[in-house]
C-alpha positions in Angstrom: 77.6 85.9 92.5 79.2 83.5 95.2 81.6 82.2 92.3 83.0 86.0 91.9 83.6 86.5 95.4 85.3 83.1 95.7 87.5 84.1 92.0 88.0 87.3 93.8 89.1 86.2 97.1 91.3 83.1 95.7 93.8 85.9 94.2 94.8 86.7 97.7 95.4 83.2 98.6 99.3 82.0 99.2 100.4 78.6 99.9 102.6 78.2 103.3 105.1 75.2 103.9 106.7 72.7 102.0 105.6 72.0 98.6 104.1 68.7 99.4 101.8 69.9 102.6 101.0 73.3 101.5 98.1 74.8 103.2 96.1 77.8 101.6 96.3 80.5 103.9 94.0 83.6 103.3 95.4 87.2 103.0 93.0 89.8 102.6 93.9 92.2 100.1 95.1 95.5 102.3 97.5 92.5 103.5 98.8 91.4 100.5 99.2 95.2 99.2 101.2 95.9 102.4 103.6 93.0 101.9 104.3 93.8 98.0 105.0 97.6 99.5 107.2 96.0 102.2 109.1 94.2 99.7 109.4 96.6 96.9 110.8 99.3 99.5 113.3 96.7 100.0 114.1 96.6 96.3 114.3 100.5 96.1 116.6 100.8 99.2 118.9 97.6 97.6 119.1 99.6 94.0 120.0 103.4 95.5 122.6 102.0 97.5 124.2 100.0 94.8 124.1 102.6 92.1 125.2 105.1 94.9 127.9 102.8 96.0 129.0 102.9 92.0 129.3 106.5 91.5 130.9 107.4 94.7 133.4 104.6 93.8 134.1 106.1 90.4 134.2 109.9 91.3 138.0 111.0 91.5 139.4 111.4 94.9 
């Protein structure tokens, strides 16, 4: 049983500093999801704008 919660627990797990001296720093999982959110928000936003940015650009004036 401790093995599971240790497999389950190590998917959260993200190394911090350089690759050399990286130290396992523990995010618990609302964490993590928050920051993949966060970051895929940023993606969304990026995209509309471009593809926005395209059509306005190609519309006749």
């Amino acid at each position: 049983m401790r093995d599971n919660a240790r497999a389950i627990s190590a998917r959260y797990e993200t190394r911090v500093g350089s690759p050399l001296d990286f130290q396992p720093k523990r995010v618990s999982a609302p964490n993590c999801f928050r920051a993949r959110c966060a970051a895929l928000k940023q993606v969304v936003a990026h995209v509309k704008h471009t593809v926005l940015s395209g059509i306005e650009s190609s519309l006749p004036h």
